[in-house]
C-alpha positions as CSV (number, residue, x, y, z in Angstrom):
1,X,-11.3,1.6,-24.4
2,X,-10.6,4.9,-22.4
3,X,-7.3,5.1,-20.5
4,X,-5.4,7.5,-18.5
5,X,-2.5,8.4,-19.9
6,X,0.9,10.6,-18.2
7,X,1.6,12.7,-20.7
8,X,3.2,15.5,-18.7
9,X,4.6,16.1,-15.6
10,X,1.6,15.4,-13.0
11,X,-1.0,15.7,-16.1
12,X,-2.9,13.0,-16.9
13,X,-5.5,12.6,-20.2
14,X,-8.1,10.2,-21.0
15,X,-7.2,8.8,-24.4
16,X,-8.7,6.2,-26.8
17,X,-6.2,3.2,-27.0
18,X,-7.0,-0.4,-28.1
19,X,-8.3,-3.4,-25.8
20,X,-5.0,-5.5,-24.0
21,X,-4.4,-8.1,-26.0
22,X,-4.9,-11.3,-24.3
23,X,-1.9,-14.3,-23.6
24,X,-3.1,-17.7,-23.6
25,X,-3.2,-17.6,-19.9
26,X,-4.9,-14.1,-19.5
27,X,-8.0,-12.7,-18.4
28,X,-9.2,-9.6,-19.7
29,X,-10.9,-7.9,-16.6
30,X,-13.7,-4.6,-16.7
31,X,-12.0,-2.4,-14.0
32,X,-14.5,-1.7,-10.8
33,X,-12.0,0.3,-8.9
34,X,-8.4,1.3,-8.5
35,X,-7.0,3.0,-5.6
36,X,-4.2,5.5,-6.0
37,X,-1.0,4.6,-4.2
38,X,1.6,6.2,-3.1
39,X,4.1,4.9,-5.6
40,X,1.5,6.2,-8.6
41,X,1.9,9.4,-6.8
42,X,5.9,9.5,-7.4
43,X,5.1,8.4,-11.0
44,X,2.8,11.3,-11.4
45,X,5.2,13.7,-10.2
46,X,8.1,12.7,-12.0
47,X,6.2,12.0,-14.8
48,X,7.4,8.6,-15.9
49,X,6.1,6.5,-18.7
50,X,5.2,3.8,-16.5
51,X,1.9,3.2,-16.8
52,X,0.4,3.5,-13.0
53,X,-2.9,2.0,-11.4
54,X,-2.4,-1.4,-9.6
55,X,-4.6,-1.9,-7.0
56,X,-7.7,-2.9,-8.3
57,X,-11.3,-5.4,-8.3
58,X,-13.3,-5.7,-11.0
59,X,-15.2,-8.4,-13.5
60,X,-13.9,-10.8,-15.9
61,X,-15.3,-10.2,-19.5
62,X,-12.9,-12.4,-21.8
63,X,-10.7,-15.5,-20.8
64,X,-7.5,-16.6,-23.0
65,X,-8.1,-20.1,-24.2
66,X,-5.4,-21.9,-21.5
67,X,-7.4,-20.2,-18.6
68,X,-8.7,-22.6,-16.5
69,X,-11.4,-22.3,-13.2
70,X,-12.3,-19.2,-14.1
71,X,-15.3,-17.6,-16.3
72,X,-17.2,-14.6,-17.9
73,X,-18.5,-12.6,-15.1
74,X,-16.3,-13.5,-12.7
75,X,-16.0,-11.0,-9.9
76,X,-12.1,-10.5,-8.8
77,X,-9.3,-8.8,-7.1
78,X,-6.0,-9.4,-8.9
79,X,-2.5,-9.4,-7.0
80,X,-1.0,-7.1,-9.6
81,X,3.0,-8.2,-8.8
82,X,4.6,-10.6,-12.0
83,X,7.8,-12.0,-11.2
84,X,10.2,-14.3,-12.4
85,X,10.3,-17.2,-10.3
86,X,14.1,-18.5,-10.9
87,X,15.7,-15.8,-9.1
88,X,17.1,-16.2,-5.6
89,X,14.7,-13.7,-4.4
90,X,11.7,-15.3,-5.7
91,X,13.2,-18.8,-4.5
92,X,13.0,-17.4,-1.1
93,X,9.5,-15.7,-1.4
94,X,10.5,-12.6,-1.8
95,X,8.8,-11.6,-4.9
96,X,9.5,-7.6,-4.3
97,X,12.8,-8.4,-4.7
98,X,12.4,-10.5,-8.0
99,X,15.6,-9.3,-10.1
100,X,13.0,-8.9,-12.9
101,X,10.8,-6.8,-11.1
102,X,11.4,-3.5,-12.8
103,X,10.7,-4.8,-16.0
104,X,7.0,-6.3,-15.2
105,X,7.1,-2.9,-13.7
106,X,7.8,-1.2,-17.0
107,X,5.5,-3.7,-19.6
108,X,2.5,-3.3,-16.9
109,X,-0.6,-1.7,-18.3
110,X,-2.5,0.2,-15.5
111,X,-5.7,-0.7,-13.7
112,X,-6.8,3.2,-15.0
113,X,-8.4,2.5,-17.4
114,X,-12.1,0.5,-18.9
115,X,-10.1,-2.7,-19.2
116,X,-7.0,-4.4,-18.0
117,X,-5.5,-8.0,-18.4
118,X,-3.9,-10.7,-16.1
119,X,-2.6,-13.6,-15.7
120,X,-5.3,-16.2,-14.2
121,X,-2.8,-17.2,-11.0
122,X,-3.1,-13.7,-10.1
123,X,-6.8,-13.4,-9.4
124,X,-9.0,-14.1,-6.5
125,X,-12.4,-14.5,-6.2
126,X,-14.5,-11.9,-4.4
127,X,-17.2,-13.4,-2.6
128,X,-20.5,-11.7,-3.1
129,X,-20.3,-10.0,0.6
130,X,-17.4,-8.4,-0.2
131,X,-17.6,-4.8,-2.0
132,X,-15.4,-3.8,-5.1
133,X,-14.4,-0.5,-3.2
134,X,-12.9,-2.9,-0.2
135,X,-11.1,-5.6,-2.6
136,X,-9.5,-2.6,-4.3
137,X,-7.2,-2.3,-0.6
138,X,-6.0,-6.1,-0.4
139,X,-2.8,-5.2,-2.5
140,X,-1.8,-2.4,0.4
141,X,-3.2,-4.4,2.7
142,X,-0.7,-7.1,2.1
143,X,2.5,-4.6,1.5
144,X,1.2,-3.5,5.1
145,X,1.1,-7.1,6.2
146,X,4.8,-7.9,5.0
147,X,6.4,-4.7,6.8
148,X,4.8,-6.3,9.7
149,X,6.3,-9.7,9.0
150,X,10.0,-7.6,8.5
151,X,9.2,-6.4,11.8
152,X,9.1,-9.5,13.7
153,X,6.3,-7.6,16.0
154,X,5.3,-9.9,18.5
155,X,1.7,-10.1,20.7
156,X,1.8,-7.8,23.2
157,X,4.6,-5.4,21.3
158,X,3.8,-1.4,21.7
159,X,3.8,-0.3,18.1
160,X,4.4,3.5,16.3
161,X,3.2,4.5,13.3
162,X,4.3,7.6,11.6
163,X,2.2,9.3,9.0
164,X,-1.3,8.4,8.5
165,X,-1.6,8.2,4.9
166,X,-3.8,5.1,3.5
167,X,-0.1,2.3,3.9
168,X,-0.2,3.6,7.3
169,X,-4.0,3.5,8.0
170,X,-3.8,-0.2,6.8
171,X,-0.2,-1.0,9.0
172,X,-1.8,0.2,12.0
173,X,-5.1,-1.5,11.2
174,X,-2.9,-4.7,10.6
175,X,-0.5,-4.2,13.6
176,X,-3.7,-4.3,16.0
177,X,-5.6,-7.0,14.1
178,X,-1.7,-9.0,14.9
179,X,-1.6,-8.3,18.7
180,X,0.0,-5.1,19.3
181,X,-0.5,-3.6,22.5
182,X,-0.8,-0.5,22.1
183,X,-0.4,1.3,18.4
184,X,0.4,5.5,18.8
185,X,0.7,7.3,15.5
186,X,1.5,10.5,14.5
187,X,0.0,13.0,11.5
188,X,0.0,16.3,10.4
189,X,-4.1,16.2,8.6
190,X,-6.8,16.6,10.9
191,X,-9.0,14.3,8.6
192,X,-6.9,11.0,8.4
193,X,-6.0,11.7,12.1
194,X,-9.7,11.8,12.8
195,X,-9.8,8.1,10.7
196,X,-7.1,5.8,12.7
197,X,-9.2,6.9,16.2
198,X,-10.6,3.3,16.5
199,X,-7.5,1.9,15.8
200,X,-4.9,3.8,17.1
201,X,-4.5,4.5,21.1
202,X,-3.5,8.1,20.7
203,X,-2.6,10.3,17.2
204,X,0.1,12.9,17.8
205,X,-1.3,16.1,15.7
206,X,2.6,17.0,14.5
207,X,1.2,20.7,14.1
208,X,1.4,21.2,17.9
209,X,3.3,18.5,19.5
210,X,6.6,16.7,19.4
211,X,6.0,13.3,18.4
212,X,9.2,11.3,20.0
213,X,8.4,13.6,23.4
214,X,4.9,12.4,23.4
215,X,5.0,8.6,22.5
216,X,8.2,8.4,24.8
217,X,6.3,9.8,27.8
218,X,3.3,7.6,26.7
219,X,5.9,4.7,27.0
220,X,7.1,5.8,30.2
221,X,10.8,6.7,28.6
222,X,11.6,3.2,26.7
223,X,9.7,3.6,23.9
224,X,7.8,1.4,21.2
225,X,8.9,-2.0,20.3
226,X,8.6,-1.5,16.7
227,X,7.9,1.9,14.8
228,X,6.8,2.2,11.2
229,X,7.6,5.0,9.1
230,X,5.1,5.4,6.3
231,X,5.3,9.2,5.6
232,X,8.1,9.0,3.1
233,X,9.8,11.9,4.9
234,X,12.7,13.2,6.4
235,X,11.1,14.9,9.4
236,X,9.5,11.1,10.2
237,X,12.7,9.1,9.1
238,X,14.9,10.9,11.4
239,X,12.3,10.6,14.2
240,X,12.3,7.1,14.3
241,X,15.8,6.7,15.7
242,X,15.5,8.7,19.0
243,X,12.1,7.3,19.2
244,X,12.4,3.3,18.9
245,X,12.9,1.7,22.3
246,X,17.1,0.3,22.6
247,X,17.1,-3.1,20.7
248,X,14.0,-1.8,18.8
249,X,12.9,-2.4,14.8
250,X,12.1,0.2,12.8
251,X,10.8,-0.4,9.1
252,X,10.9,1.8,6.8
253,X,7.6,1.4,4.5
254,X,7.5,4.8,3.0
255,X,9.8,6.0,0.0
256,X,11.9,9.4,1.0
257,X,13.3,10.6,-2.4
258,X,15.2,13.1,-0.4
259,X,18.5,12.9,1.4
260,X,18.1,12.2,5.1
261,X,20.9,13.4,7.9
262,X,20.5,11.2,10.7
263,X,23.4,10.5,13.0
264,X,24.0,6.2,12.1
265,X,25.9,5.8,15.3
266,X,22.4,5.8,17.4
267,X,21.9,2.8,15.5
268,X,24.7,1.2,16.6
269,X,24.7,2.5,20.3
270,X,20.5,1.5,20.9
271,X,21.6,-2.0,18.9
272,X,18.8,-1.1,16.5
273,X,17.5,-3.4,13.5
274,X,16.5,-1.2,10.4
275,X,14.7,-2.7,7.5
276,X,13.2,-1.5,4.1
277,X,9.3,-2.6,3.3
278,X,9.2,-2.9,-0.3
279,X,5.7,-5.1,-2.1
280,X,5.1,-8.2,-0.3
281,X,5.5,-11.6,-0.3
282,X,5.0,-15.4,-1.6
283,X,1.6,-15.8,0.5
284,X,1.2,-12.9,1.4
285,X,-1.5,-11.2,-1.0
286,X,-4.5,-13.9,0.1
287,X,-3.5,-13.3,3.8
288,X,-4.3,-9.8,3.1
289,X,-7.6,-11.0,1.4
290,X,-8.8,-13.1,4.2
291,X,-8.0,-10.4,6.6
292,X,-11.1,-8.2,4.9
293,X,-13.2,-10.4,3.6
294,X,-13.1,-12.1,7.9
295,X,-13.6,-8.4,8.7
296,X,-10.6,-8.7,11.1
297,X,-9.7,-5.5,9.9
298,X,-12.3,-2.7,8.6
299,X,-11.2,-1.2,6.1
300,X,-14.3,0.6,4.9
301,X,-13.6,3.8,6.8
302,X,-10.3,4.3,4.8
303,X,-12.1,4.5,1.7
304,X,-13.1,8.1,1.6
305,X,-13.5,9.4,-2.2
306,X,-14.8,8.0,-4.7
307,X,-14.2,10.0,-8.9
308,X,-14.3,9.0,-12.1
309,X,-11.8,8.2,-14.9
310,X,-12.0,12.1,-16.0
311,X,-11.6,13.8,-13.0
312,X,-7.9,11.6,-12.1
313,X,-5.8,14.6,-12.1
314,X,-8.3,16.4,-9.2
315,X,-8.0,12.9,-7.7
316,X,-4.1,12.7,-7.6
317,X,-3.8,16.1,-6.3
318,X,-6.4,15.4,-3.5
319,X,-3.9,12.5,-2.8
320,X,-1.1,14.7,-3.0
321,X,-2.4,17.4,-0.6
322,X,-3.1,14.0,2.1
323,X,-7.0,14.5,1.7
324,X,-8.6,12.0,3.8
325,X,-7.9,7.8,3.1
326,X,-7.7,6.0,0.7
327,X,-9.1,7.8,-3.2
328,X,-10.6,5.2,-5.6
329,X,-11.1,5.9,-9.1
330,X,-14.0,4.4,-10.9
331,X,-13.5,4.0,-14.7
């Protein structure tokens, strides 16, 4: 089969390399789609060894011989997390946090590629309605869905989203689908900004206007119940202090490499709560799934590119330069 492989910093190549080889309880799945996230694009710049492509759909095409309910031709989405299920984490649900997560993370063979495997527990049927390119966005969809849940957001809660990227897109998609009153967002491209205007009330263009000054006078001074940072940045991390109403939530659902100066006593002073979004959650992947496949979110306008398996370094950079929603790549 053909597979992408990091061999370099942010330079893949398309290499021959042989089928997975199936467990007992494995599926051996043709890949439809897999969307680029943002955690393949750290991968890709660092240029790790992991193996990165996780959030895929695509068609059954060999069953290990414990496998049971499911069959040749098959169409599926997969919920890509393993975990351990003894830890205290995964006791509690909180499969992100499985202390054994890093080493599924490692053995993981990515979704770019002709075929991937996994385990039969992990897959869900795509009804026939329900298109490939739209199953490949349940797995973001759900980490969207649990930094909601972290929230607490309530019905009727004024919600800020920072950076407009595809986990954004999906949180705001997902805050309004959830209640929210009002859901204000801020980006810096014109083309994803020009995406969240049916969802969002109002996108701040960062190029030409403050942010905090506009969604506080928006909020007549208070501020947003809950705001989500999803840009991974520093300019956007230390916005969301100053901007979160006093007794406010903000979750942090983007991952900022970089050092971040940010004065921790406004914390403390506004009583804030500030949480980390990491994966999702026991239950929280077919949530996700029945939120697209109902259509009470749409998430077909996210889905803006479409390349094949030999053009995935064009694809990353696209990704990396913030072109548009969400990129799938079709092997």
């Amino acid at each position: 089969m053909r597979s992408a492989i990091l061999e370099d910093i942010r330079r893949f190549a398309i290499r021959e390399v042989p089928d997975p080889v199936l467990g007992q309880d494995e599926v051996l799945i043709r890949v439809q789609y897999c969307g680029i996230c943002g955690s393949d694009l750290h991968i890709y710049e660092m240029g790790t060894t992991i193996r990165p492509g996780h959030e895929f759909s695509g068609d059954i095409v060999e069953v290990g011989s414990d496998v049971k309910g499911w069959g040749i031709g098959d169409r599926v989405a997969v919920g890509p997390r393993t975990y351990c299920g003894v830890c205290q984490w995964c006791e509690r649900g909180e499969i992100g946090l499985c202390d054994q997560f890093y080493v599924g993370v490692e053995q993981y063979q990515g979704a770019f590629a002709t075929y991937t495997k996994a385990g039969y527990h992990q897959l869900h049927k795509l009804p026939d309605e329900l298109p490939y390119e739209h199953a490949a966005l349940i797995e973001p969809t759900a980490c969207a869905l649990h930094a909601i849940r972290l929230s607490e957001m309530k019905e009727g809660d004024i919600v800020a989203v920072l950076g407009l990227g595809p986990i954004g897109q999906l949180v705001a998609r997902v805050a309004r689908a959830l209640g929210a009153k009002s859901v204000y967002a801020s980006e810096k491209s014109q083309s994803r900004a020009e995406i969240a205007k049916d969802v969002a009330d109002e996108v701040i263009d960062v190029n030409v206007t403050n942010p905090v000054d506009r969604i506080l006078e928006l909020t007549d001074g208070v501020g947003p119940d809950v705001v989500f940072e999803c840009a991974g940045d520093v300019a956007t991390t230390q916005q969301s202090i100053p901007l979160v109403k006093k007794g406010g939530t903000i979750v942090v659902a983007g991952i900022c490499f970089d050092w971040v100066e940010t004065p921790i006593s406004s914390v403390v002073l506004k009583g804030l709560t500030l949480k980390g979004s990491i994966c999702f959650s026991h239950g929280e992947y077919p949530y996700a799934f029945d939120l697209i496949k109902d259509r009470k979110i749409d998430v077909a306008p996210l889905v803006t590119t479409k390349m094949p398996l030999d053009e995935i370094n064009e694809a990353f950079e696209k990704a990396l330069r913030g072109e548009g929603g969400k990129i799938l790549i079709k092997p």
